[in-house]
C-alpha positions as a LaTeX table, in Angstrom:
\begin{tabular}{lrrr}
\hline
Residue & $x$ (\AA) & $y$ (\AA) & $z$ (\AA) \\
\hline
Unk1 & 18.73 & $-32.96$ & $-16.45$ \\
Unk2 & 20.83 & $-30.42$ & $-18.17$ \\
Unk3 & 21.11 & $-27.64$ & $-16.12$ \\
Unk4 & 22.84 & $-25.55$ & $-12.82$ \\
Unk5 & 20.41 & $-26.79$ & $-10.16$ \\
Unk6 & 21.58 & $-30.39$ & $-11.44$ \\
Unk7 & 24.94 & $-30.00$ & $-11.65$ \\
Unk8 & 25.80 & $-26.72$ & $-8.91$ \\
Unk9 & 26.87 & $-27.45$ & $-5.44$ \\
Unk10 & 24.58 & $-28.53$ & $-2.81$ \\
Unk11 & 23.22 & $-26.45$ & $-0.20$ \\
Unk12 & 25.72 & $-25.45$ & 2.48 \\
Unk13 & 24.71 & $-26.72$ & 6.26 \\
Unk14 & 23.23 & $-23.94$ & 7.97 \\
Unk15 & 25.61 & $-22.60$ & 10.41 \\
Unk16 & 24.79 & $-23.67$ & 13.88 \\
Unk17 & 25.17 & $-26.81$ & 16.15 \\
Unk18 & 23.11 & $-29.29$ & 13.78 \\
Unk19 & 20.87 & $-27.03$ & 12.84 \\
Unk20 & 18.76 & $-28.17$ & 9.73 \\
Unk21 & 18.94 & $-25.60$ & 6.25 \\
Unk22 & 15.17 & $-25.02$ & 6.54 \\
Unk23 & 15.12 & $-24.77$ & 10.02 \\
Unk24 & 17.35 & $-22.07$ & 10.07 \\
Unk25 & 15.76 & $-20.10$ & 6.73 \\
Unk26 & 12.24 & $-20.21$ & 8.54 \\
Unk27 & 13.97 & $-18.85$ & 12.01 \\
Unk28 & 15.37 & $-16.08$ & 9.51 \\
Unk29 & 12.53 & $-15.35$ & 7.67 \\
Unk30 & 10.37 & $-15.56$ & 10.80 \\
Unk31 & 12.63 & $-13.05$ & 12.93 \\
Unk32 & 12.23 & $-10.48$ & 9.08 \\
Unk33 & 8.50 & $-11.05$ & 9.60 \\
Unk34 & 8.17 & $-9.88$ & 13.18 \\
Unk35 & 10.04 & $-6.94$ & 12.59 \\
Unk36 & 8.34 & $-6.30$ & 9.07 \\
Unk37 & 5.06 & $-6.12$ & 11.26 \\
Unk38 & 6.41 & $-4.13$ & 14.39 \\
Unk39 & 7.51 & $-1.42$ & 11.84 \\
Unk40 & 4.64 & $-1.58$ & 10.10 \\
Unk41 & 2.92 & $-1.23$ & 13.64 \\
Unk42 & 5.00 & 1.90 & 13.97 \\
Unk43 & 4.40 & 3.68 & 10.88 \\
Unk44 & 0.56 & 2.92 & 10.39 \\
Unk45 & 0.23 & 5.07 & 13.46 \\
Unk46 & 2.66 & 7.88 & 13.32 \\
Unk47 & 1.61 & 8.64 & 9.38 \\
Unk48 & $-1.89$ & 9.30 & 10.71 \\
Unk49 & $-0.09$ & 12.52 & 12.75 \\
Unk50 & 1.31 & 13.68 & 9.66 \\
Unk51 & $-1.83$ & 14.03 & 7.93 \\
Unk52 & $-2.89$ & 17.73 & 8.20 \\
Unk53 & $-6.47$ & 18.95 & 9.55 \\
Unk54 & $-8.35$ & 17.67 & 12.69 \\
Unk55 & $-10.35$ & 15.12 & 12.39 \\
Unk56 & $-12.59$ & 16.13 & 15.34 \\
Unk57 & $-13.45$ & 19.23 & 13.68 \\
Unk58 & $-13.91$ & 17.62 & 10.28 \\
Unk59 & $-16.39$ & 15.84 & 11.53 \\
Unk60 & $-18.39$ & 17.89 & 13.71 \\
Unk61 & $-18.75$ & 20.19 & 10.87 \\
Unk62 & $-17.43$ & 23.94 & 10.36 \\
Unk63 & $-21.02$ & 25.43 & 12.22 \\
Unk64 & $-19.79$ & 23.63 & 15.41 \\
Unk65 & $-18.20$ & 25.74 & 17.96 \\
Unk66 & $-14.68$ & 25.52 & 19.97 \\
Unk67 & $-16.43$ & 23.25 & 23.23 \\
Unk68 & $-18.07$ & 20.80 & 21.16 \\
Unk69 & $-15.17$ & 20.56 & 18.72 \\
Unk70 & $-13.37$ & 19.60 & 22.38 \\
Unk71 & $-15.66$ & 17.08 & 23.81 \\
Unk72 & $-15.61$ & 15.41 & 20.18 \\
Unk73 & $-11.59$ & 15.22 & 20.36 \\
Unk74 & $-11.92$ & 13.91 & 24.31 \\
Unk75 & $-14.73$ & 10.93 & 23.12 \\
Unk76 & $-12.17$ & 9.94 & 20.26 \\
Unk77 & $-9.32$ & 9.97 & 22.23 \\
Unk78 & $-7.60$ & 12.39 & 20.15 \\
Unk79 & $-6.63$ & 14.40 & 23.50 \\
Unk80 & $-4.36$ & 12.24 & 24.69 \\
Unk81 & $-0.89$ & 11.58 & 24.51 \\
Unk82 & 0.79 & 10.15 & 21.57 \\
Unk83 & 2.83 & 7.52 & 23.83 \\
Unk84 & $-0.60$ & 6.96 & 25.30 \\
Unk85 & $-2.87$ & 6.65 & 21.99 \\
Unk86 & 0.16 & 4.33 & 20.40 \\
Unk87 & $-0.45$ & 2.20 & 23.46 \\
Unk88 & $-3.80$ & 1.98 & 23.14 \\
Unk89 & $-3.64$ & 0.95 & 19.42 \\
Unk90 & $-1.07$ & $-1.61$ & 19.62 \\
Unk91 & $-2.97$ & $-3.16$ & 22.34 \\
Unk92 & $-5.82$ & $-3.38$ & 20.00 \\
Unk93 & $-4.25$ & $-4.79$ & 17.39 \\
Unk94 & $-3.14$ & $-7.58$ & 19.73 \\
Unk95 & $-6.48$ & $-8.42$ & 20.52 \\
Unk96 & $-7.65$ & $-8.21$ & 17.13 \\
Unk97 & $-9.41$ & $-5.09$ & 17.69 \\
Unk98 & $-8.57$ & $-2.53$ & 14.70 \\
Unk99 & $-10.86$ & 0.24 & 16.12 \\
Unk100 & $-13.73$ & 1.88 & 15.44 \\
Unk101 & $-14.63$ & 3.89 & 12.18 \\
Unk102 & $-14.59$ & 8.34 & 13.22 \\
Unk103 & $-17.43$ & 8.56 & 10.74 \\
Unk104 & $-19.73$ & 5.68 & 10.92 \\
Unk105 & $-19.05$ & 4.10 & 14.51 \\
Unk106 & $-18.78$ & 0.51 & 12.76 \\
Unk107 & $-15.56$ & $-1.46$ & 13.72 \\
Unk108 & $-12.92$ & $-0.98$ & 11.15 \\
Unk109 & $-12.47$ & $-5.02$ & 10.80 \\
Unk110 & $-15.95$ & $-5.50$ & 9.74 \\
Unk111 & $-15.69$ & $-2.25$ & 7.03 \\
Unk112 & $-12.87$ & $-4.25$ & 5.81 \\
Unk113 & $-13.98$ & $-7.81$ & 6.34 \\
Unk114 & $-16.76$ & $-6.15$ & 3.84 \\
Unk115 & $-14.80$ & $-5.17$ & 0.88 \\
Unk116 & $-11.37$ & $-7.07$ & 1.09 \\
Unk117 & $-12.92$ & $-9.63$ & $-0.67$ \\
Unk118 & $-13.62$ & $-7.21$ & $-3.97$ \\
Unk119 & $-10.03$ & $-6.12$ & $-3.72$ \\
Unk120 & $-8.94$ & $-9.37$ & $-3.26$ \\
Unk121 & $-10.62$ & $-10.87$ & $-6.62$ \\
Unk122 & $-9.25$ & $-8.22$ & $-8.80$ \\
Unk123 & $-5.20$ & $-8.30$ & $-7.01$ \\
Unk124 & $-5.81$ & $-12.35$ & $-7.33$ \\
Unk125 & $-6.87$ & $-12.28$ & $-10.99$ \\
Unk126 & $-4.03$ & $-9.36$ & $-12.19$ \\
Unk127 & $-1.60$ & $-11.73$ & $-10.28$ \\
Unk128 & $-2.13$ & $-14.92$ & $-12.59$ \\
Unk129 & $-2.38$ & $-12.14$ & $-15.17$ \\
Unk130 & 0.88 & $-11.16$ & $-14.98$ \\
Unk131 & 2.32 & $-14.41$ & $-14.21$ \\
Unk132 & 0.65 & $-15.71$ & $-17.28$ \\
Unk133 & 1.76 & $-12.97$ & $-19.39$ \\
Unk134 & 5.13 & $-12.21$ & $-18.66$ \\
Unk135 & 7.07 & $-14.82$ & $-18.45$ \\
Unk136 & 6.46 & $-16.24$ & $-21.64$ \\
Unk137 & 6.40 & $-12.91$ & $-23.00$ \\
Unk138 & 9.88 & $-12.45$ & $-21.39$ \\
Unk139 & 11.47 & $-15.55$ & $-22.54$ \\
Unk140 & 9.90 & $-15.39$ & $-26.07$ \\
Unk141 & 11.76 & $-12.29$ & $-26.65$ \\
Unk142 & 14.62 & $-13.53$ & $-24.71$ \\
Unk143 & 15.07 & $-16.60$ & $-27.79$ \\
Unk144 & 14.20 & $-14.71$ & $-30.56$ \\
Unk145 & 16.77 & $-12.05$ & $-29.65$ \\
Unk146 & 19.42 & $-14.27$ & $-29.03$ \\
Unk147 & 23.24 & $-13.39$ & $-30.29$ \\
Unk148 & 22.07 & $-10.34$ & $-31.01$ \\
Unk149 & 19.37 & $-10.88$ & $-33.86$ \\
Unk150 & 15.96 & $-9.30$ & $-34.43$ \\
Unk151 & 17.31 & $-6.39$ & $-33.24$ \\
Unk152 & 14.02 & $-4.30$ & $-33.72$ \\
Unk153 & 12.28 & $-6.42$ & $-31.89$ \\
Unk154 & 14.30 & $-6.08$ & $-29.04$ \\
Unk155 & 14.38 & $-2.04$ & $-29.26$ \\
Unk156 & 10.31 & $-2.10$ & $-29.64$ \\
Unk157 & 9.42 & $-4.68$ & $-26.99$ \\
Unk158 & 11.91 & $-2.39$ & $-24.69$ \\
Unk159 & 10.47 & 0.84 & $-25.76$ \\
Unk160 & 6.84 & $-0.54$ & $-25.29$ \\
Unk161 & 7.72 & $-2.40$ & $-21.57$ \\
Unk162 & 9.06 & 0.61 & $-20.45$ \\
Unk163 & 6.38 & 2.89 & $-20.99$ \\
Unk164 & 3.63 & 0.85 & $-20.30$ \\
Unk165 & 5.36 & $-0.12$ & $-17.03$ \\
Unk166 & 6.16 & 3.33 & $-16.21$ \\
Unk167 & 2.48 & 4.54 & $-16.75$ \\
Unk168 & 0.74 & 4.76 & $-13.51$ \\
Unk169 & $-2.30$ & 1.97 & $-12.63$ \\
Unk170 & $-5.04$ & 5.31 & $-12.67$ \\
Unk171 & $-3.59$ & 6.73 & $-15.47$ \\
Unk172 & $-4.23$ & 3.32 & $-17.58$ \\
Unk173 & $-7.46$ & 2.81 & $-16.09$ \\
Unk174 & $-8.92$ & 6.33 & $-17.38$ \\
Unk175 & $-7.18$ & 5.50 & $-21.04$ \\
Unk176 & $-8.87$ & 2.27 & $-21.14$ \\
Unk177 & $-12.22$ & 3.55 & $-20.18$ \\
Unk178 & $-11.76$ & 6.09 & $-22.60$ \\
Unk179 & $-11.34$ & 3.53 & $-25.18$ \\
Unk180 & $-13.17$ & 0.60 & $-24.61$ \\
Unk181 & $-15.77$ & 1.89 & $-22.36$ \\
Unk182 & $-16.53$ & 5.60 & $-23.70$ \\
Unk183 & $-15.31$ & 5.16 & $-27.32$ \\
Unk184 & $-16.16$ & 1.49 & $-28.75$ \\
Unk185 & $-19.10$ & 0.57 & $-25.98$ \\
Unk186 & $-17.66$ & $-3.03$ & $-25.58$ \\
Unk187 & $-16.89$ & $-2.79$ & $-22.13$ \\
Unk188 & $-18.89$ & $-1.35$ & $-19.01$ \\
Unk189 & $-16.93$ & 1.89 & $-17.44$ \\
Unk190 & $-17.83$ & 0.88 & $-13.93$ \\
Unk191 & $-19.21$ & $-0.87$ & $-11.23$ \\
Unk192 & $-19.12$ & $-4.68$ & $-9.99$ \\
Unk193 & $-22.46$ & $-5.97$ & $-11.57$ \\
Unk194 & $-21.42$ & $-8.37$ & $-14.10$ \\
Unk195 & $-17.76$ & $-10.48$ & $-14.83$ \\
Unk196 & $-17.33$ & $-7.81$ & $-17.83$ \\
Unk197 & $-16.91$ & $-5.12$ & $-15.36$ \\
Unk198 & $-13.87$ & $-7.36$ & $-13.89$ \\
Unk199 & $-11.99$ & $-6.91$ & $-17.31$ \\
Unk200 & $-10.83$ & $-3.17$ & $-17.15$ \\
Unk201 & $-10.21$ & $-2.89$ & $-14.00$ \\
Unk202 & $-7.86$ & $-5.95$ & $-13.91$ \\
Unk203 & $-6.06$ & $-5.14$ & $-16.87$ \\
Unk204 & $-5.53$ & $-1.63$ & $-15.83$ \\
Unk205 & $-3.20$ & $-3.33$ & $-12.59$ \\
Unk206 & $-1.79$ & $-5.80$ & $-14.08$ \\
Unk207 & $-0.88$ & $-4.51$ & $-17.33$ \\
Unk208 & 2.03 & $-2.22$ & $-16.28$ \\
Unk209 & 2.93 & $-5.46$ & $-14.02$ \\
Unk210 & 3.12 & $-7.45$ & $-16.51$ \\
Unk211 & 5.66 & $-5.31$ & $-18.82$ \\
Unk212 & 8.17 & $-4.60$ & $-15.85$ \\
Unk213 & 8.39 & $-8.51$ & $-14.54$ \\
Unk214 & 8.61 & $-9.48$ & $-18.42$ \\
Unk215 & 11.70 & $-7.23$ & $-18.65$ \\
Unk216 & 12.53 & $-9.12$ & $-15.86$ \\
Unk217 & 12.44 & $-12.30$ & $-17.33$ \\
Unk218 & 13.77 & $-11.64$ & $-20.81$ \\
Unk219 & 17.12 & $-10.67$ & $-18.84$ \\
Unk220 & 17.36 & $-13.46$ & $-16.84$ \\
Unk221 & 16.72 & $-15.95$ & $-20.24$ \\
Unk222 & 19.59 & $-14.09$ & $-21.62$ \\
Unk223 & 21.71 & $-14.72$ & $-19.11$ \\
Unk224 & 20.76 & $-18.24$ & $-18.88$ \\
Unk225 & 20.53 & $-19.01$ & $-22.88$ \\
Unk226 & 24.71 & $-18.13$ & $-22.52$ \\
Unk227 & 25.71 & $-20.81$ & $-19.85$ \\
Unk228 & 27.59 & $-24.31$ & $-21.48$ \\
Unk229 & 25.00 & $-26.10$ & $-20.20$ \\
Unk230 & 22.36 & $-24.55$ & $-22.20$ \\
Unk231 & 25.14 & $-24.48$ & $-24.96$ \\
Unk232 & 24.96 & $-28.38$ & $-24.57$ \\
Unk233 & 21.43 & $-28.52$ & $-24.47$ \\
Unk234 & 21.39 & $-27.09$ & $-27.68$ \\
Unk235 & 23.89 & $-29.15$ & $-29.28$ \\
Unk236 & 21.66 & $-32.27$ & $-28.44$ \\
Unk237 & 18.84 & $-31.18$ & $-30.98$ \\
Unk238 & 16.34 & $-31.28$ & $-28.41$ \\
Unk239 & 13.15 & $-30.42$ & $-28.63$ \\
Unk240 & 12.59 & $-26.17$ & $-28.48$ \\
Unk241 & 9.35 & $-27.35$ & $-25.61$ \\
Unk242 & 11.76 & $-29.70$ & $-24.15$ \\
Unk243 & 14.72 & $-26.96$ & $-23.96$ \\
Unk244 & 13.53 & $-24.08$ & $-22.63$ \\
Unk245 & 10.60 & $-25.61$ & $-20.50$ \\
Unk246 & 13.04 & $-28.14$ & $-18.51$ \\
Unk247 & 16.45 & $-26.46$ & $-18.97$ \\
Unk248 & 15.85 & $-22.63$ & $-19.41$ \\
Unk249 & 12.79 & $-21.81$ & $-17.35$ \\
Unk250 & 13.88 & $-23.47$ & $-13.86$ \\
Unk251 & 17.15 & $-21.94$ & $-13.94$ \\
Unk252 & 15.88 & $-18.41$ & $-14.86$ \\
Unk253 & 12.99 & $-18.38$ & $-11.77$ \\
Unk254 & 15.40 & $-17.70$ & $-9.05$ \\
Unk255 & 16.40 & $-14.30$ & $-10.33$ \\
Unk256 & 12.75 & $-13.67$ & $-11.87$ \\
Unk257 & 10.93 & $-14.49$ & $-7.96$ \\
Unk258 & 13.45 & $-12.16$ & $-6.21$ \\
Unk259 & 12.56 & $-9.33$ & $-8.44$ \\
Unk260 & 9.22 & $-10.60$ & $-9.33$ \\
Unk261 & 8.19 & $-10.28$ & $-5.58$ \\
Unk262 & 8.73 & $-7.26$ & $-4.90$ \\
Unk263 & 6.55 & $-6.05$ & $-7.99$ \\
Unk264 & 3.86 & $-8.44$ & $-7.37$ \\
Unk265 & 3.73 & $-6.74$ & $-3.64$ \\
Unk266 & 3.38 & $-3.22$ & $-4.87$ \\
Unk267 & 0.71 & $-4.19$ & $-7.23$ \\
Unk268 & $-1.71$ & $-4.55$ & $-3.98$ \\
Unk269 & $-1.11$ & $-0.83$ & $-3.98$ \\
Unk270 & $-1.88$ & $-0.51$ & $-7.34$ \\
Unk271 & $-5.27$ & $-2.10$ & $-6.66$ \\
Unk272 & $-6.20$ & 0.35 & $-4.53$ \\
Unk273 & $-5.72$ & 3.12 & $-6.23$ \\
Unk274 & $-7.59$ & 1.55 & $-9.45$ \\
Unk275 & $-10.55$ & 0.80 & $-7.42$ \\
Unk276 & $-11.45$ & 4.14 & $-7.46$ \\
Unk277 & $-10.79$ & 5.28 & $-11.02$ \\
Unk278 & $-13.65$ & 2.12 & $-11.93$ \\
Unk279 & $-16.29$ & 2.43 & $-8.18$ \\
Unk280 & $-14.91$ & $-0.80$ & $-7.75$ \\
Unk281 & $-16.73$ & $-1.89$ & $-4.40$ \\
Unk282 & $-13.37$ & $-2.57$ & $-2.25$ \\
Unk283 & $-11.22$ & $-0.83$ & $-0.21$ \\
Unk284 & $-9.89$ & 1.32 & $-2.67$ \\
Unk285 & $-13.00$ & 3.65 & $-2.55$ \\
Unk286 & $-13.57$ & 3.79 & 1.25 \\
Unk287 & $-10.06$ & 4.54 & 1.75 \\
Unk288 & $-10.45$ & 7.88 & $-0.32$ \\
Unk289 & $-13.82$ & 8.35 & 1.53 \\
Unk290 & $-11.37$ & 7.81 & 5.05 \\
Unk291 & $-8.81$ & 10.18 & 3.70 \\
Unk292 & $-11.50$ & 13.19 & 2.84 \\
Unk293 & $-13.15$ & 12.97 & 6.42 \\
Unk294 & $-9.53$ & 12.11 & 8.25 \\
Unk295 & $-11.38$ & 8.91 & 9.76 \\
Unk296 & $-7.83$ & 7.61 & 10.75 \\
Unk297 & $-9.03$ & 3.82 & 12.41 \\
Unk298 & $-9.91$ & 3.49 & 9.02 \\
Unk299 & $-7.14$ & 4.42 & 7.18 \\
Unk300 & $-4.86$ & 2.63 & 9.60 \\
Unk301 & $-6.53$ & $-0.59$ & 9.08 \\
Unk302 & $-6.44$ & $-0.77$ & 5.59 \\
Unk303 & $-2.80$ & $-0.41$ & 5.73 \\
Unk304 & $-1.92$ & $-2.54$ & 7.66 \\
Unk305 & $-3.90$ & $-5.14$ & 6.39 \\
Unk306 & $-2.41$ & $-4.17$ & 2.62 \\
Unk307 & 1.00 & $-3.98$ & 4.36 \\
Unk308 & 0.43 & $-7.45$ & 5.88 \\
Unk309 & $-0.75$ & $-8.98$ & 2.83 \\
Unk310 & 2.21 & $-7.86$ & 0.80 \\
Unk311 & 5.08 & $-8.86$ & 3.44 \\
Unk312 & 2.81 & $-12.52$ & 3.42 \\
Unk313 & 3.42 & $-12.44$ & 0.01 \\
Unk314 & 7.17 & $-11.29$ & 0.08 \\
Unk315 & 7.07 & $-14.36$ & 2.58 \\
Unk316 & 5.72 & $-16.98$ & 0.60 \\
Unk317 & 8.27 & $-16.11$ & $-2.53$ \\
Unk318 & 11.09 & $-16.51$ & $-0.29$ \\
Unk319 & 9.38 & $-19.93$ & 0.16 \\
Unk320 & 9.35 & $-20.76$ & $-2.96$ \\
Unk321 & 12.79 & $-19.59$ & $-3.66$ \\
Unk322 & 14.15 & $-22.02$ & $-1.06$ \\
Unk323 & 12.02 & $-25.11$ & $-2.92$ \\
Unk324 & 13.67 & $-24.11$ & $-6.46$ \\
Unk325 & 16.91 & $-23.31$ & $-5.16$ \\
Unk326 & 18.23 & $-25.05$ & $-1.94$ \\
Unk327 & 21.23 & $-22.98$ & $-1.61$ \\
Unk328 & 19.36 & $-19.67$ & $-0.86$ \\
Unk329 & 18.13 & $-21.50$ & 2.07 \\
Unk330 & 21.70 & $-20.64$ & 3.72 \\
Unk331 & 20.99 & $-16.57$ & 2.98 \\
Unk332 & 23.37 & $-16.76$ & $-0.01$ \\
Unk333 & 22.54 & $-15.90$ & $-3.57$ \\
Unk334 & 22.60 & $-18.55$ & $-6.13$ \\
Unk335 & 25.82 & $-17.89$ & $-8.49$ \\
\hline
\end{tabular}
């Protein structure tokens, strides 16, 4: 095979007293994950304090008077100490216990165990959206573009990328409605009750995904369409399949995955929010409800459980980056 991960230098040894490459990178990325989570810990819990109002009074109601409003704020522990409360909720969360719901008294794990799975089908499907779209959308681009030519294709597929990607998930979501739901009558505006309803929805995440990762991508099959070997590759005749599929692409997923990640991550965010513009039936809609009353177990639990998912995922890239590419395994970025 033609190509830098056949012909570059082999992985370094890990640096310690026989210590094996993967050994070490899973020690590393272990160590990142346990202090990804404590922080996470940490921040879950002090944001609820920032969030203005009392949630003791919000929901006893505005007719209920000072001593009630008290004994509400003593049952939910709101009284207390902050070093005490953190204590409290960090214990929890070590037993698996996320808390109970202000509102509705149910614990929040089961309010989530209840709609995770909605949010999860729609991140799932924009994911393998995205990944789908983009990075033959990137390096289709990326070839026709090459040395400079079809240069209005380049300036259009920039222009178009960057606004779509810089167009926020809601924002999307209401245009498409508008369109296809409101305007043509193709596609239903809301609600879970049939696979149609999956279609806006998931096109509203992953579409300004999949414009920023293909960006992404057509950079990195620029950079890689320039090196000798490719150059080589080229002089051979071979197939265009053959060329880009075994040459280009493996050498251009190392750079695409580090970036790619980190997009991919925020688009759990991005879920969220579009679950409310469509009633989607996940957490997206209960975490607005949370927010309104200032039912903070709630609120809490969904992000960390969001925050969780996304470092996983952050996890499992770095995984796969040290399976394409053994020499990240040794912290070091391939050349």
């Amino acid at each position: 095979m033609i190509g830098e991960t056949a012909v570059g230098p082999k992985a370094p040894a890990a640096r310690g007293r026989g210590l094996h490459p993967w050994a070490g990178f899973l020690l590393r990325r272990l160590a990142g994950l346990a202090v990804a989570l404590a922080a996470l810990v940490v921040v879950t819990f002090l944001m609820m304090q920032l969030i203005p109002g009392d949630p003791a009074r919000a929901l006893a109601g505005d007719t209920a008077t000072g001593a009630q409003v008290e004994q509400l704020r003593h049952e939910l522990g709101l009284d207390r100490p902050l070093t005490e409360q953190f204590t409290s909720y960090a214990t929890g969360l070590l037993h698996g216990d996320l808390g109970q719901s202000f509102q509705t008294r149910e614990p929040v794990a089961q309010v989530i165990g209840s709609r995770l799975p909605f949010t999860a089908e729609l991140a799932l499907l924009a994911i393998v959206l995205v990944l789908l779209l983009a990075v033959p959308l990137g390096m289709a681009v990326a070839i026709a573009t090459r040395g400079g030519r079809r240069g209005r294709l380049d300036a259009a597929f920039t222009f178009v990328t960057g606004l779509v990607g810089a167009t926020p998930e809601y924002v999307l979501g209401t245009l498409l409605v508008l369109v296809f739901a409101i305007t043509l009558g193709v596609l239903p505006a809301a609600g879970a009750a049939s696979v149609t309803a999956l279609i806006l929805p998931v096109a509203a995440i992953a579409l300004p995904a999949t414009c920023v990762l293909a960006r992404i991508v057509r950079r990195e099959t620029a950079g890689v369409l320039e090196q000798d070997y490719m150059r080589t590759a080229r002089g051979r005749r071979l197939p265009p399949l053959r060329l880009y599929a075994r040459h280009a692409l493996p050498n251009l997923l190392t750079g695409t995955l580090t970036m790619g990640g980190l997009t991919l991550a925020g688009l759990l965010g991005g879920t969220v929010i579009v679950e409310s513009v469509f009633n989607w039936p996940g957490l997206g809609s209960r975490v607005v409800q949370a927010i309104l009353n200032r039912d903070y177990p709630v609120i809490q639990g969904t992000v960390l459980v969001l925050g969780v998912l996304a470092t996983l995922l952050n996890m499992l890239v770095d995984l796969l980056l040290g399976l394409l590419d053994p020499r990240t395994l040794n912290g070091r970025n391939a050349p």
